[in-house]
N, C-alpha and C positions, 0 to 999 in steps of 0.2 A: 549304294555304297555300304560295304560292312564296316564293323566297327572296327577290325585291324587297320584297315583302308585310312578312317578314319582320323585314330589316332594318330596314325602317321602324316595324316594330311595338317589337323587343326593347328598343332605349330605354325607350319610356314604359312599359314592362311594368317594368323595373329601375327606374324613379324610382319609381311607385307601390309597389310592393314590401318598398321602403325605406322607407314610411312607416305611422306606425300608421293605425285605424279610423278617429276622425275626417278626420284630415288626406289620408289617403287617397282617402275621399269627396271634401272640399272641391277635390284636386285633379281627378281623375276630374270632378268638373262645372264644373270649365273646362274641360277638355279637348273636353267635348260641344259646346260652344257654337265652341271653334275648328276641331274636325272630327270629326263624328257618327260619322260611319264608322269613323275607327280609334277612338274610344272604345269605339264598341260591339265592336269586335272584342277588344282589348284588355279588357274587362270581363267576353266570353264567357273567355278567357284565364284572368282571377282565379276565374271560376266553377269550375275545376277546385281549385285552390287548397286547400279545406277537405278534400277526398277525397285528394289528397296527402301533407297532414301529418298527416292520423289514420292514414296506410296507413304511416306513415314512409319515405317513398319511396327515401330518401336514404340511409337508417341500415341496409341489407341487402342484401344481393345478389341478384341477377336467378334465379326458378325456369328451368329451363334446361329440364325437364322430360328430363332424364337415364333413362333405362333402366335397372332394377335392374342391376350386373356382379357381384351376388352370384351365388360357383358357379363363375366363368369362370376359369379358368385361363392365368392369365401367366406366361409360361417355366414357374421351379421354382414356381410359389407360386399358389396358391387362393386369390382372393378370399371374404372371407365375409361384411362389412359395413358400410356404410357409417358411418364418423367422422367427417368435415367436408365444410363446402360452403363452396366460396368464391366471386367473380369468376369467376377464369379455368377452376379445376378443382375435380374433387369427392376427397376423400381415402378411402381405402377399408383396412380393417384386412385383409392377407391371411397367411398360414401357410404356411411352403416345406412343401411335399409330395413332394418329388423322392428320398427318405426319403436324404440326402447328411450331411444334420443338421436338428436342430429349431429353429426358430426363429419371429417375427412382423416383418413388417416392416407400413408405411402405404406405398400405391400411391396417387399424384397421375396422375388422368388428364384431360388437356383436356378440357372440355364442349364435347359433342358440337354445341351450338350456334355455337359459336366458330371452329371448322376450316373455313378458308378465310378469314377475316376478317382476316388478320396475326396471332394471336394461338398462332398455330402456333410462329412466330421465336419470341414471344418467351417462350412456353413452353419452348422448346431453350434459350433465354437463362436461364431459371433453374438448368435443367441444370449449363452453364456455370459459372455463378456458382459453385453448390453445388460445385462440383469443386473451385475455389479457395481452398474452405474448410474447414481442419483443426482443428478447438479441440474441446476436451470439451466447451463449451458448446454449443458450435450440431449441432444433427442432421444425422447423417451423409450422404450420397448417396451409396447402394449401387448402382445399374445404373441403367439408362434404355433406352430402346425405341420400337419402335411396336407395338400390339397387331395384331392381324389386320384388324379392320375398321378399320385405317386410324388408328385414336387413337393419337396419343401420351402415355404414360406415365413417370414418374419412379419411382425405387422407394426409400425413405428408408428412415432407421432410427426404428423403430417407439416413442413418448416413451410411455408410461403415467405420467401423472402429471397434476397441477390446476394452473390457471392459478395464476401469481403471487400475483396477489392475494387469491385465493381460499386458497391456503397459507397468506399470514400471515397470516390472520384467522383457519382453521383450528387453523393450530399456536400463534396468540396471541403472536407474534415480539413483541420488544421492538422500539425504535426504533435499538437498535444491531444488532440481528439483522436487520432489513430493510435496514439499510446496508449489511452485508456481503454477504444474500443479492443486493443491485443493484447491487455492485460484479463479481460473477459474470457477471450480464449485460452491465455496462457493457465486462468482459474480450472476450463473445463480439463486441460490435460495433465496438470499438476491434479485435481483429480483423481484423472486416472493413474496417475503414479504412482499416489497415496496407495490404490489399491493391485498396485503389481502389473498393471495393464500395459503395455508398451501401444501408441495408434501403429505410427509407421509408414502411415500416408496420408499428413499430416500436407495440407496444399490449398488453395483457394475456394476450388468446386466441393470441395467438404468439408466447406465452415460459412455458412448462409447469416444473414442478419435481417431480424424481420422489419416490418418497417416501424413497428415502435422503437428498434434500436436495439433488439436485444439480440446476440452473436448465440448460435446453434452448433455443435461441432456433431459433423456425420461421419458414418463408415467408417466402423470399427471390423472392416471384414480382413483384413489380415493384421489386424492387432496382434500381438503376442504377449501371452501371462509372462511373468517375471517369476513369477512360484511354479514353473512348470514340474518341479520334482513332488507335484501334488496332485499331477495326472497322470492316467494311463499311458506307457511307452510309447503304443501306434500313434495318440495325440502328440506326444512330444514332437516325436521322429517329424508328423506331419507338420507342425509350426514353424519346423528348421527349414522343412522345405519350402511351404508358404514365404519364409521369410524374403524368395529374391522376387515376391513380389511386390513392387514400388511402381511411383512415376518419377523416373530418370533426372526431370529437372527439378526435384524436391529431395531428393535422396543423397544421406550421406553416403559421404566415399568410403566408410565401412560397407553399408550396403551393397555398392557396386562390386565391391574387391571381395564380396562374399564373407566378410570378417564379421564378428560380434554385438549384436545389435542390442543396446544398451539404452536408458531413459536421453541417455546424450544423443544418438540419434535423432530423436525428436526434436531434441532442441536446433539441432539444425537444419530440421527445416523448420521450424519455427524461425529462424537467425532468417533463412533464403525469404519466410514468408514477409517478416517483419521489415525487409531491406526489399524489397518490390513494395510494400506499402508505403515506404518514404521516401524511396526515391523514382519509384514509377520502373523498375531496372531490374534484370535480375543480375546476381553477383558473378556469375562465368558466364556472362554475353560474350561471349568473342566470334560473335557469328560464325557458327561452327559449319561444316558442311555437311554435317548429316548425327546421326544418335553416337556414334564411338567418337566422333571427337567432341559433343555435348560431356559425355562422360566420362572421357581424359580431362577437361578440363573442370571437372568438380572433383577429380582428384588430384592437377595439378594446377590450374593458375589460383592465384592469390587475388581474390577482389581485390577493384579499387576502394578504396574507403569509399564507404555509404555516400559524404559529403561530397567527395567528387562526382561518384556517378549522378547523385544529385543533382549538380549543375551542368555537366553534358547531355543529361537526359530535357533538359527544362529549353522548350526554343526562345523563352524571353529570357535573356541573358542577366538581366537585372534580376528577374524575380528568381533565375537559376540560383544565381549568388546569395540572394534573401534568403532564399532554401539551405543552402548548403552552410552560410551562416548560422543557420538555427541548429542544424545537424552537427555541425563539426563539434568534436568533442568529444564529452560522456555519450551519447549515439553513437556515434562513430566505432567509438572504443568499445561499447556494450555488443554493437553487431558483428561487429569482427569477433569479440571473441564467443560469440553463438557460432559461429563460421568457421574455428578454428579446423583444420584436417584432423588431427589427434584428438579424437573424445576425450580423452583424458584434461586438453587443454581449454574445452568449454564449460560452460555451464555443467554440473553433475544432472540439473532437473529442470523441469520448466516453472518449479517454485522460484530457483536461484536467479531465473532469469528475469522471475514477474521485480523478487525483491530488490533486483537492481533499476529497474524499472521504474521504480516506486519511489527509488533513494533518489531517480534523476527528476523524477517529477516532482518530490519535494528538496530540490537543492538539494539534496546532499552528498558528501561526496560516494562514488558508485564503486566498486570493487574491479571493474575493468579496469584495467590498463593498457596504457600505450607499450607495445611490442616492447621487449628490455633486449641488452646487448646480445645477452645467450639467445633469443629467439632470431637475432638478425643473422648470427654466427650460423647454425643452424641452416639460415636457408641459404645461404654464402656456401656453405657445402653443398647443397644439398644442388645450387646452378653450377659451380663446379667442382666436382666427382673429381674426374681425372687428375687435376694440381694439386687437389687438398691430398688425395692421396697419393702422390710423388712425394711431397715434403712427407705426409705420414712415415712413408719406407723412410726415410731418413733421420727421422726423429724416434722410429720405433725403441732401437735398442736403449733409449735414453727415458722410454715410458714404464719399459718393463718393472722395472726396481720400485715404481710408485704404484703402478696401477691399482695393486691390492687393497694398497691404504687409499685411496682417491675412492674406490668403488664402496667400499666400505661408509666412508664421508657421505657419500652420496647415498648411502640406501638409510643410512640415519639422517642426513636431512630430510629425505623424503616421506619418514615416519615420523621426523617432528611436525611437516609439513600439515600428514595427515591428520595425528592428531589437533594443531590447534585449528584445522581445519572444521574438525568434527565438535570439539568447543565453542566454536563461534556457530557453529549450524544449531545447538542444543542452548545455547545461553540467544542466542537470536531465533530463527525462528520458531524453536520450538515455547519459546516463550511468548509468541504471538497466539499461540493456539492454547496457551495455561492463562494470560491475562484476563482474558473477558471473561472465564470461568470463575476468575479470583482463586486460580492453584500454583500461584508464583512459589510457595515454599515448596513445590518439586522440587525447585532448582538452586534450593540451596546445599545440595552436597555437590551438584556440582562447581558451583563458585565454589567453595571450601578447598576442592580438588584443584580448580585450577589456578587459583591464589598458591596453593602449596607447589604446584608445578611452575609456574614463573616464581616464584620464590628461590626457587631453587638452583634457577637461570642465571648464568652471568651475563647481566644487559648489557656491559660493555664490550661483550664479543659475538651480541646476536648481530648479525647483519640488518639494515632495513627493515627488508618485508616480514621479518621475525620482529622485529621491533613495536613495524605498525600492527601485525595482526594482536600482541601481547596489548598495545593501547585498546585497539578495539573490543577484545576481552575483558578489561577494566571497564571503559565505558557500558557494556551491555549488565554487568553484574553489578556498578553503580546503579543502573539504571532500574534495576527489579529493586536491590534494596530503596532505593528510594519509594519507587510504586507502593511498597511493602512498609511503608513509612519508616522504615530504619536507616536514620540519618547519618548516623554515626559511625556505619559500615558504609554507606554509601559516603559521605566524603571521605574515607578514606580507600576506597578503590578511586576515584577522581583523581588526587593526590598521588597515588601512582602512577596514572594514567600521566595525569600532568609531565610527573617528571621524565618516562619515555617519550611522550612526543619533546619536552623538550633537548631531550640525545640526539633527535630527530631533526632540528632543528637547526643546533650546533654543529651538527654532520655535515649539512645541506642547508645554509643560513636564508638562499636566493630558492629556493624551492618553493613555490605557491602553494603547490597541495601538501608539506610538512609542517608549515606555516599555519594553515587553512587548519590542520586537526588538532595543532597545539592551540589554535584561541577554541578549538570545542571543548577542550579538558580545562581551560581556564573560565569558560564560561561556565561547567557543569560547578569548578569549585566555588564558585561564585553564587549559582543557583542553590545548591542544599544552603549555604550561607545564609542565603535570603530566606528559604523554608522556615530556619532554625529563629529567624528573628535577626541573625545578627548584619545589620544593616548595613551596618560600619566595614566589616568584611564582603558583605558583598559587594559594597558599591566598588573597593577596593580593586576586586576581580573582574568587576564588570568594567571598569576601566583602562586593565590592562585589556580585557577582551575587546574595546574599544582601538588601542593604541595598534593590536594585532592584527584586525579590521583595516585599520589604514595603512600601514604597513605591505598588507597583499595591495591594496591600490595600487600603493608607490614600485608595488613589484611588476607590476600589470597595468596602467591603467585604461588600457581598452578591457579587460577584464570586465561582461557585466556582472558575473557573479560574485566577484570581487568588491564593486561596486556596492549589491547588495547585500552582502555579510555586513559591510561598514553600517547600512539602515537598518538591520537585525540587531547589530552590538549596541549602537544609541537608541534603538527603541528598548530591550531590557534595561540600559544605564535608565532610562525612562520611568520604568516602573519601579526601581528603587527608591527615585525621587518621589513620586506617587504614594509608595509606601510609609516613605519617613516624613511625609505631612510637607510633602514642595509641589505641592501640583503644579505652579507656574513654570519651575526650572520641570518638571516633567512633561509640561506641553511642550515646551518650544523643542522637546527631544522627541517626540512622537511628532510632530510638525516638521520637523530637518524630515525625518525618515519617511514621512509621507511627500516630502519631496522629492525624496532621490528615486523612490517608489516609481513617481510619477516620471522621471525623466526616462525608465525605464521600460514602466509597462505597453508603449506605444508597436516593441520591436518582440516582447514578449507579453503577449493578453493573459496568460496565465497569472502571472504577479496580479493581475484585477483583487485574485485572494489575498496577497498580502499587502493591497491597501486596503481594503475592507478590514484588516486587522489592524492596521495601523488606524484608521476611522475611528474602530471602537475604540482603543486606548483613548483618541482623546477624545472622545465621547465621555469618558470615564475622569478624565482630567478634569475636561470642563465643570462635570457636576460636582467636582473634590474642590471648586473654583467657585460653586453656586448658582452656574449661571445653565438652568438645565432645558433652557429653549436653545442652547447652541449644541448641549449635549444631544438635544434630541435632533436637533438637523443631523448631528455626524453622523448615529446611530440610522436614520435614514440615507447618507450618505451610502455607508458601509453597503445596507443594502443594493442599493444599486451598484454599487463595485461588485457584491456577489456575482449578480444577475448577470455582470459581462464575463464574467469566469466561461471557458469554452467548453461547449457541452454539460453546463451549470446544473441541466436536468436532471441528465445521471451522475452527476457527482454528491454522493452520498453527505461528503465533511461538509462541500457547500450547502445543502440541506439542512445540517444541521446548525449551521452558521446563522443561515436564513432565521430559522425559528430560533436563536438567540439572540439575533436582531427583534423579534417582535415581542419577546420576552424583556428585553431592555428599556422597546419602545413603552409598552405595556406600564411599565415599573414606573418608567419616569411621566409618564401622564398622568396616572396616578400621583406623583409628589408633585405635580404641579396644579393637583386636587380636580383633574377629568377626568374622575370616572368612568364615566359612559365610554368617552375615548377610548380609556385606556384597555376597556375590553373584549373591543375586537382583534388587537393582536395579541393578547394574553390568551386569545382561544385557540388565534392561530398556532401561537408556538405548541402549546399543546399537542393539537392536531397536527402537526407535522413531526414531531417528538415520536409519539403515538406511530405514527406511519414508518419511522425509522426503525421503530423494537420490531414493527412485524416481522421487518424484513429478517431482524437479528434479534429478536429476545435474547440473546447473552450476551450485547453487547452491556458491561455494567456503565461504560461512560454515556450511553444516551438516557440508558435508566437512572442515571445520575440527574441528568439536564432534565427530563421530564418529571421529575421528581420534585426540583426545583419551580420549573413551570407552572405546574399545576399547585402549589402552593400561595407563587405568585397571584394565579388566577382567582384560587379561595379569596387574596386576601383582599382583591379588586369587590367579588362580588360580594364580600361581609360591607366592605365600603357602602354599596349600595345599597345594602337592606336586605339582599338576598341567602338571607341565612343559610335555608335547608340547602340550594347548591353547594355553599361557602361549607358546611360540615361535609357534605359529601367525596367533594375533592381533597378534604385534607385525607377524612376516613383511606381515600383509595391510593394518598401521599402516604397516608404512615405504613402503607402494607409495602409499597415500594419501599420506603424506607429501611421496614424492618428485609427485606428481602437483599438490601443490601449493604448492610449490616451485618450480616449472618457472613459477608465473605470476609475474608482477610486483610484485601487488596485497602489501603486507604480507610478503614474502620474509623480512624481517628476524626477525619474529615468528616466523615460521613454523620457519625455521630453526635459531633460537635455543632454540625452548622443544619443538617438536616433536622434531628431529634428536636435541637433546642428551637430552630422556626414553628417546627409542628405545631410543638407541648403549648407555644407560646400562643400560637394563632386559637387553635382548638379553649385556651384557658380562656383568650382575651368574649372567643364568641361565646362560650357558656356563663363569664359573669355577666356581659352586656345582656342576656337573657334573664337577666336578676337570679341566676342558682347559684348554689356554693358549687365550690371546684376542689376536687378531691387534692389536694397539696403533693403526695406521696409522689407520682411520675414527676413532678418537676423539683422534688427536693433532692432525690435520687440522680436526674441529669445535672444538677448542677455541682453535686458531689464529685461525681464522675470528673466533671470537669475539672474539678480544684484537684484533684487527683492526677488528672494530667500534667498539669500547670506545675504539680510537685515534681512529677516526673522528668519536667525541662521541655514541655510543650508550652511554646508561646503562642498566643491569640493573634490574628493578623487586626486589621480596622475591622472587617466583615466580621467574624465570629468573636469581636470582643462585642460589637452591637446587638449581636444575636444574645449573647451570654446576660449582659445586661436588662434587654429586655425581659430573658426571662425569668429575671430578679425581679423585675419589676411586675409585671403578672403574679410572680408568688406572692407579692408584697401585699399585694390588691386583694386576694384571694385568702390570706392568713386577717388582715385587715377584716373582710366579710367576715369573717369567721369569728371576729373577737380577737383574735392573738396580737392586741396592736403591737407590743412590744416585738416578739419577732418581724411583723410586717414592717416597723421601722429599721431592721436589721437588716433586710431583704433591699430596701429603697437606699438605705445608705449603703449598699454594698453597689447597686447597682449605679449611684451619684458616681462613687470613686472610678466604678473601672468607666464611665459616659465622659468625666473630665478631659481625656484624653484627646477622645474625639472630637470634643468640643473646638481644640485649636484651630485656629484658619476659621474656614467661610465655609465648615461643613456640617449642610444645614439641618442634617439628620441626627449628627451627633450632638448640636446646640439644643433639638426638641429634647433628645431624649433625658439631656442633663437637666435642661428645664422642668419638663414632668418630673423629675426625681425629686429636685428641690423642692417645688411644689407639696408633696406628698411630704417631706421631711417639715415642712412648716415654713422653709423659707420663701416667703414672696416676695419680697423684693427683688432676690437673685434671679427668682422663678421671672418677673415679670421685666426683668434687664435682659436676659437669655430670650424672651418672648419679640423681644422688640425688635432683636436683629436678627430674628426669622421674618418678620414683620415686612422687614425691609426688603426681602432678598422676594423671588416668586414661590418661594417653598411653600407649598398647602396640602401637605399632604396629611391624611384622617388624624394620624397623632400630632401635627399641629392644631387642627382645630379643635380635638380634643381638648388639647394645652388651653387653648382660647377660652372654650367653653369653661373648663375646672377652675379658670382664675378668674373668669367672671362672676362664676357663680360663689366665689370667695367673698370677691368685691361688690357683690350683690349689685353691679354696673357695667356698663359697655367692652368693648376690648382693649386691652391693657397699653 
């Protein structure tokens, strides 16, 4: 058949095609009657048809009729057998034999039927690629070549392990363990995004998971650059053509329809992969009869929601419904819009898609939405064409006179769209990637920018989703200034925030999720509140945040997540109480929340983490209560709530939660004067702290907590006698310290609570060693300090204890020295700010006021403050200290 022939023919071959058995016929005999010839040829054409889709012509790749290379020797390495076939190459498992070292790597080598056909480039173009590409998720590219007889070769790192899917069905993943395990993946190709990379065939058979659990993404062979205007043309040209190579049930409907293949394509199959992983289904099942109607219906049905297919897929009816109960929702809404037809209407990346991800697996609320009127309108046309446009002709001449001004309307909302599009992507994510660096003031011309851009906005004529994205924007540039310690700029973006969601609110009074983001901006104004010291205001907020909490109840109360905001808002009214010296009304609010916690976590194991949070709070209460053998049950508690957390292993926060439980535990066996105890888990936390920087040395918040740890742990083994350790760890504290110190992020904190433990611990072991203590480092921090304090920085309970103490070390230290006058300057400065603390039954802040007195000459008070530690289990080294100093006063027993 020539190509005139052709032409002529492939139309009616594509109309008939498109139609079923009958209809097909009926047209085929018109056709005859208007021209014999091309019918009949055209009908020889369908006669191949049946042989076709029983062979599945479409769904496998071409025998190439390849030559076994088992035996052959490539550079260092023996091939011994074949593992995959794809398109372009065959993969082959080989073994270095160069005896250098042992090892297995997978050899890709071109089919030998393809060399010379262009397929050569763009075999070196994978190459390429793969060298671009560094992440633990994606397989490595070790060397590349050409064999002897002329094939080219790639030489990878060798994955042992089962496809995805076959994993969680194997290992029987919950629905929150397949979120996290495809947030791994979504890591490798948001990767490759980062670096311009498009995959493109993006599917199960290439994304392996070894059996320690960690996800591999392969076959980057018809990837396509994003910068291609930085290669040579014949490459260009070739990647446009590569591009219609895909597999059909993974590929978007741009792909099929030959349109513009963009980071959005990926995400949908990422959306196709993601929605086979939770509901067992894939989204255009409509049991097609062959490959063209597969790929009519990935460009025209509309999946069922994830949740339903969920439950038609599931043959135990009950546990269908469990399923599809856990999905419906934020899943639901997140997969569908990965799914969307219009790229334009998904995710832009497979970042947007992890970070919604991320929002659902920490409660929050997620950026998908439920379909809106316009999108239902939409496909209301789009099922009837013919009616919409009869009434169109009718309405036409009545459009004319507007149209200019309407299109107009619409390309300016769609460039307001974009822009605050592009603010929330630079004030969010891009500030994910400046935080742990400590380079938040990037981003202060942009807040400045976009404060002056809604400034400038009349809120009472944006619409909604202009509304909520303008809250959202507040909240994220509250949130750096806060990071950033700038209080004062952060409540006031909050304070905006605030008042948009509540426009939001007044709009749409029965709205849950309007509802739901007005108590976030009533909680944030509430939180800087509590930062600032001002107690009184925050509690204030936190109680409306409370009232708003019950409120979505009352709007919902099958609502679990509703439910839980309510345990979120009483447990912060909790820590106000905590703060302002009520540890009793703060347990019984950490105790409600660790009930409603509980009535919830049986239908969601996930929440296991946020009772472990709740645990520690009152863990924290308890000891603010005195009573630290209950504090230390909780604090073991909580453990064990971690440990039920799903997939606890690899979850990095729970790791780190973990070693803040044995940092707790550690602390408070120590105040309960066990040493020995208390230093098995103050090593652990350590060592697990330690394990988490490996993974991320920039994360500054583990470098924080290990910083802490290991100070902890100094001050365990000074307890015991074990000096040269106890110097050791601080030595390797203060270089963290200063290490983080030098960033921006939080300096103030850092300084305050980290510096002033150091100076204090390092001072207390160099006089116990009977040497003078150089005074100048701790007259200096505490300068600093008071200099704060001018500035309108209030000390919380924690860093007023800390500041005190290291009043009282200089006291001690100026005192060896001869300087008694200063040194009594130093102990009465440190009595005044330890008074405070002393209130209640808190038995830390009773020693320390006691040691003060003490030093100041008062014993009496000293030995009244003694007595009701006395009473409580408190023994911790500066109580017996206490003990010791006043006996040796009274040259007699204990006081």
């Amino acid at each position: 058949m020539d190509k005139a022939q052709w032409a002529q023919l492939s139309p009616l071959l594509d109309e008939l095609l498109d139609l079923d058995g009958p209809a097909r016929a009926q047209r085929l005999s018109q056709m005859r009657a208007q021209d014999a010839a091309s019918a009949a040829a055209v009908e020889t054409l369908l006669g191949h048809l049946p042989v076709i889709e029983r062979d599945n012509f479409l769904e496998k790749p071409p025998s190439l009729g390849e030559d076994s290379l088992a035996g052959q020797v490539i550079g260092p390495y023996t091939v011994e057998r074949e593992i995959g076939q794809g398109g372009m190459g065959s993969v082959w498992l080989a073994r270095r034999t160069d005896g250098r070292y042992e090892g297995s790597v997978a050899i890709k080598f071109l089919n030998a039927g393809l060399q010379g056909r262009g397929a050569a480039e763009r075999f070196a173009r994978e190459g390429s690629i793969l060298a671009r590409l560094a992440h633990p998720n994606i397989a490595r590219l070790i060397d590349a070549g050409v064999a002897r007889a002329g094939q080219p070769y790639l030489v990878l790192e060798y994955i042992d392990g089962e496809t995805i899917d076959r994993y969680c069905d194997t290992h029987r993943l919950d629905v929150t363990a397949r979120v996290r395990l495809f947030l791994d993946v979504l890591a490798a190709v948001a990767h490759a995004h980062n670096r311009l990379i498009l995959h493109r065939d993006l599917k199960p058979s290439n994304i392996l998971v070894t059996h320690a659990g960690e996800v591999k993404l392969l076959d980057f062979g018809i990837a396509k650059l994003m910068d291609d205007a930085t290669v040579p043309a014949p490459v260009t040209e070739l990647t446009q053509l590569a591009g219609r190579a895909f597999t059909p049930q993974y590929a978007a409907p741009e792909q099929l329809q030959g349109g513009d293949v963009t980071t959005a394509t990926d995400v949908y199959a990422l959306g196709v992969l993601l929605y086979g992983l939770l509901s067992g289904a894939h989204p255009t099942s409509v049991s097609p009869s062959g490959p063209l109607d597969q790929m009519r219906a990935v460009i025209e049905t509309e999946p069922r929601r994830l949740s339903e297919a969920a439950a038609r897929r599931h043959d135990d009816a009950a546990a269908g419904a469990r399923l599809a109960r856990e999905l419906r929702g934020d899943l639901d809404n997140i997969v569908a819009k990965a799914l969307k037809k219009a790229p334009a209407q998904r995710y832009a990346n497979a970042a947007q898609l992890a970070e919604d991800l991320q929002r659902y697996l920490a409660h929050e609320p997620v950026t998908a939405r439920p379909d809106g009127a316009a999108y239902r309108v939409a496909k209301f046309v789009r099922r009837h064409r013919l009616g919409v446009a009869a009434g169109g002709i009718t309405a036409a001449a009545l459009a004319v006179g507007v149209s200019a001004t309407l299109w107009q309307a619409r390309e300016a909302r769609l460039q307001r769209v974009q822009a605050e599009g592009l603010i929330e992507f630079m004030l969010g994510d891009l500030r994910k990637k400046l935080q742990p660096v400590g380079r938040l003031d990037v981003l202060d011309a942009v807040g400045e920018k976009t404060l002056a851009y809604y400034a400038a906005q009349d809120a009472g004529a944006m619409d909604a989703d202009a509304l909520g994205r303008r809250a959202r924007a507040l909240h994220l540039i509250g949130e750096i200034h806060e990071k950033r310690g700038r209080l004062d700029d952060a409540l006031d973006a909050f304070r905006k925030a605030e008042e948009t969601t509540a426009q939001l609110v007044a709009r749409t009074p029965a709205d849950g999720q309007r509802v739901f983001d007005h108590a976030q901006s009533v909680y944030w104004v509430g939180y800087i509140a509590w930062r600032r010291g001002q107690t009184q205001q925050a509690e204030t907020s936190f109680r409306r945040y409370v009232e708003l909490a019950q409120r979505l109840t009352r709007l919902d109360p099958s609502n679990p997540d509703w439910r839980l905001e309510t345990a979120y808002a009483g447990q912060n009214l909790g820590v106000v109480y905590l703060d302002s010296a009520r540890p009793a009304q703060a347990l019984a609010s950490f105790v409600e929340a660790r009930t409603a916690l509980l009535a919830l976590v049986g239908a969601r194991p996930e929440l296991h983490f946020d009772l472990a949070v709740a645990h520690g709070w009152i863990a924290k209460a308890r000891e603010a209560l005195g009573d630290f053998e209950a504090a230390l049950a909780a604090q073991q508690t909580k453990a064990e709530a971690l440990r039920k957390v799903p997939d606890a292993a690899r979850n990095r926060e729970v790791q780190r939660m973990l070693a803040d439980g044995d940092y707790e535990q550690g602390r408070l066996q120590l105040a309960l004067g066990r040493g020995a105890s208390a230093l098995a888990p103050a090593r652990a936390a350590v060592e697990q702290l330690q394990a988490l920087l490996a993974v991320d040395p920039s994360n500054l918040y583990w470098l924080e907590q290990a910083c802490f740890a290991r100070q902890s742990l100094a001050e365990i083994e000074f307890a015991l006698g074990d000096v040269d350790s106890a110097r050791t760890d601080l030595e390797r504290s203060a270089a963290e310290m200063e290490r983080l110190v030098a960033t921006d992020a939080m300096q103030t904190k850092w300084h305050i609570n980290l510096r002033g433990r150091i100076l204090s611990l390092l001072g207390a072991l160099q006089l116990a060693q009977g040497r003078l203590l150089p005074t100048g480092p701790l007259q200096a921090y505490l300068e600093r300090v008071k200099q704060l304090e001018h500035e309108g920085k209030r000390l919380n309970a924690v860093q007023t204890g800390i500041v005190a103490g290291a009043e009282m070390v200089l006291g001690d230290a100026l005192s060896r020295a001869g300087r008694q006058d200063e040194a009594l300057a130093r102990w009465s400065d440190a009595r005044q700010r330890s008074q405070a603390l002393a209130e209640g039954d808190y038995m830390p802040g009773i020693t320390l006021l006691a040691r003060a007195e003490a030093r100041l000459g008062h014993t009496g008070s000293a030995r009244a403050l003694a007595e009701r530690v006395r009473a409580s289990k408190y023994r911790h080294p500066d109580y017996v200290a206490l003990v010791q100093e006043l006996s040796h006063d009274a040259g007699a027993g204990q006081p």
